[in-house]
C-alpha positions as CSV (number, residue, x, y, z in Angstrom):
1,X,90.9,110.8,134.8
2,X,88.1,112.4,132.4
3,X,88.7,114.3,130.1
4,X,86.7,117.6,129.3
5,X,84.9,117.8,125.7
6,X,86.6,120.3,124.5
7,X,90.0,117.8,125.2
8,X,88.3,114.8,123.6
9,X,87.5,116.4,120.6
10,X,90.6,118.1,119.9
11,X,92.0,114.7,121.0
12,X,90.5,113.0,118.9
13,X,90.5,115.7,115.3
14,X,94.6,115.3,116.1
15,X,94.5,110.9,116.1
16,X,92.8,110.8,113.1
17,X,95.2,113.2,111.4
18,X,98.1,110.9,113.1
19,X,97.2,108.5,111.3
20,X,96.5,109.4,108.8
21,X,99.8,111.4,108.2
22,X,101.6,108.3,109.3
23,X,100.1,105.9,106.9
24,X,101.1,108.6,103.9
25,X,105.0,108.7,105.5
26,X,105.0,105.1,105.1
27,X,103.3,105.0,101.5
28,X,105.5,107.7,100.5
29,X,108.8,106.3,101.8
30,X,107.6,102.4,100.9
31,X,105.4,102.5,97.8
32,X,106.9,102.7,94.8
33,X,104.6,105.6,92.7
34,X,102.1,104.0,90.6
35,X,102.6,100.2,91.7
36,X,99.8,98.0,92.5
37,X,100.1,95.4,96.0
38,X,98.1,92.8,96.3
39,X,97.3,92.5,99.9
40,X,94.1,89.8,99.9
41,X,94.8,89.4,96.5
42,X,93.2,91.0,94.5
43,X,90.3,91.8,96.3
44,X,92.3,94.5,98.5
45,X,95.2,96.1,97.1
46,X,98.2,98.9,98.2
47,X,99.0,101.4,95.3
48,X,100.9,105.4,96.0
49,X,98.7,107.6,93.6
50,X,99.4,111.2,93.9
51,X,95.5,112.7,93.8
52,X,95.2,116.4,92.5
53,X,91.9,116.7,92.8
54,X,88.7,115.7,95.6
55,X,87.2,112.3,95.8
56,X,87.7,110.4,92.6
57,X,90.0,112.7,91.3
58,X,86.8,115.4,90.8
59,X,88.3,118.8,89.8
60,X,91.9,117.6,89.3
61,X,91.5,119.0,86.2
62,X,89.6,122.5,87.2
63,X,92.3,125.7,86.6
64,X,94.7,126.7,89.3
65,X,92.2,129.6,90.7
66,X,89.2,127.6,91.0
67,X,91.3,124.5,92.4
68,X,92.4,126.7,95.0
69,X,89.0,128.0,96.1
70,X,87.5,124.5,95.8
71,X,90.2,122.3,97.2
72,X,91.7,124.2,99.7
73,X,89.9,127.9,100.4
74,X,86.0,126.5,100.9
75,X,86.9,123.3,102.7
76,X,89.0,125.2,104.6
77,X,86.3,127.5,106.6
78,X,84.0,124.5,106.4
79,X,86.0,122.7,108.6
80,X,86.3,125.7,110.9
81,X,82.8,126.4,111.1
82,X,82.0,122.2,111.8
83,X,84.6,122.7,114.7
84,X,83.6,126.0,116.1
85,X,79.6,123.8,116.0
86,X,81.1,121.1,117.7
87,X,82.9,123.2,120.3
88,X,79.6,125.4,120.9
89,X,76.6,123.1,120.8
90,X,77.3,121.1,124.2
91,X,73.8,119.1,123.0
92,X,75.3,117.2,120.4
93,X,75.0,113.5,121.4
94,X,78.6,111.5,121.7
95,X,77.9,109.6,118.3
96,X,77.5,112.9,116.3
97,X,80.1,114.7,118.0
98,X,82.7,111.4,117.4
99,X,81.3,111.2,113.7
100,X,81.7,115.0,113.2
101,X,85.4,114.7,114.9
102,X,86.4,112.3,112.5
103,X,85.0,114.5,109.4
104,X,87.2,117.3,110.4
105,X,90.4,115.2,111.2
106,X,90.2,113.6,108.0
107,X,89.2,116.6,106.3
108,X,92.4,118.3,107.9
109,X,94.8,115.7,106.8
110,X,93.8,115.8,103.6
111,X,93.6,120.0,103.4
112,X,97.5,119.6,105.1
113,X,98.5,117.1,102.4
114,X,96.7,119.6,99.8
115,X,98.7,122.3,100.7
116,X,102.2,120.7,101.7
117,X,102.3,118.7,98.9
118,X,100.0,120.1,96.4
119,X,97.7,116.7,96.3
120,X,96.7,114.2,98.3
121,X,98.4,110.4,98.7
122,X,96.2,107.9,98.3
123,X,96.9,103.9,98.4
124,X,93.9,101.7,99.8
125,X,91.6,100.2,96.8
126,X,88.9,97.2,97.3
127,X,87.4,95.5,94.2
128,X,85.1,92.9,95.2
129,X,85.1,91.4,91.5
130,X,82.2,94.0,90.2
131,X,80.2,93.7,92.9
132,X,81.4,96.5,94.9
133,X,84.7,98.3,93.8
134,X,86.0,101.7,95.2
135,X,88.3,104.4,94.1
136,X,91.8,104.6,95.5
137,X,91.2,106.3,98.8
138,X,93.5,106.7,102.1
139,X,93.2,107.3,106.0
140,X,91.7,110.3,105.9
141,X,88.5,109.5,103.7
142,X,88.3,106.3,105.8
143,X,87.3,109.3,108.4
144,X,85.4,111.2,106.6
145,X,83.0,107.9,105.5
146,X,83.1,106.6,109.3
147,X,81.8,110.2,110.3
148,X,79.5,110.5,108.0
149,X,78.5,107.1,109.0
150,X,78.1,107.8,112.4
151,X,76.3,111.3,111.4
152,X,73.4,109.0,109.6
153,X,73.1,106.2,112.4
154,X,73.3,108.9,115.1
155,X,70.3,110.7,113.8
156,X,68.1,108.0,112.7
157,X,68.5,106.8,116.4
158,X,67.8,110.1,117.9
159,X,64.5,110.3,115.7
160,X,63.6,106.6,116.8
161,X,64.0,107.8,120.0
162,X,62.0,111.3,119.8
163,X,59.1,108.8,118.3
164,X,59.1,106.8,121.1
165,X,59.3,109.4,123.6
């Protein structure tokens, strides 16, 4: 059975906010607030941090208004115009169109967490002993990275190929 497009990407905007949803239910109901979990050590731990603001914390501490029309108005109609682009332009390649899918599912779960919960769980944080060391992040900017990701590769290899054409 194939599916169309239009049911892969919808498909696959609704897994990534499954999961991520689902890891936050667990974090939520297993985590106690503010702990820290080694998982490979300390290299990789588990923590439940309660994120009022973007990435990093950026504008937690911005007033109500302009929290609300940076955190929740502007990212909402920038994920509806990336879906209505994916949904339109049928010449997107499958990487970019997988890598734009997983932008807006992640961007959705953490919009739904915004808004349900007024912030965001996060509980993932990696510190390679001060060689590389992240912020506490969750499912859902796992997405948005692995989009992005795919975004770059996808269009360094379609301008390789162009060249070479």
């Amino acid at each position: 059975m194939k599916l169309s497009r239009n049911t892969f990407i919808i498909l696959l905007i609704v897994i990534n906010i499954a999961l991520d949803q689902i890891t936050k239910i667990l974090v939520r109901l297993y985590v106690t607030p503010g702990s820290e979990t080694p998982i490979i050590g300390n290299l990789f731990t588990l923590h439940n941090v309660e994120n009022t603001g973007a990435f990093l914390g950026m504008g937690s501490d911005l007033n109500p208004t302009l929290r609300l029309i940076f955190l929740l108005i502007l990212p909402i109609l920038v994920l509806g115009y990336v879906t209505i682009h994916i949904i339109k332009n049928k010449t997107l390649d499958r990487l970019s169109l997988i890598g734009f899918c997983c932008i807006v599912g992640g961007g959705i779960a953490n919009v739904y967490d915004r808004i349900v919960y007024g912030s965001v769980t996060d509980f993932f944080h990696i510190d390679l002993g001060g060689v590389f060391r992240t912020g506490i992040f969750n499912l859902a900017d796992m997405s948005v990275m692995l989009g992005l990701g795919l975004l770059l590769y996808a269009g360094f290899k379609n301008k390789k190929e162009t060249e070479n054409a």
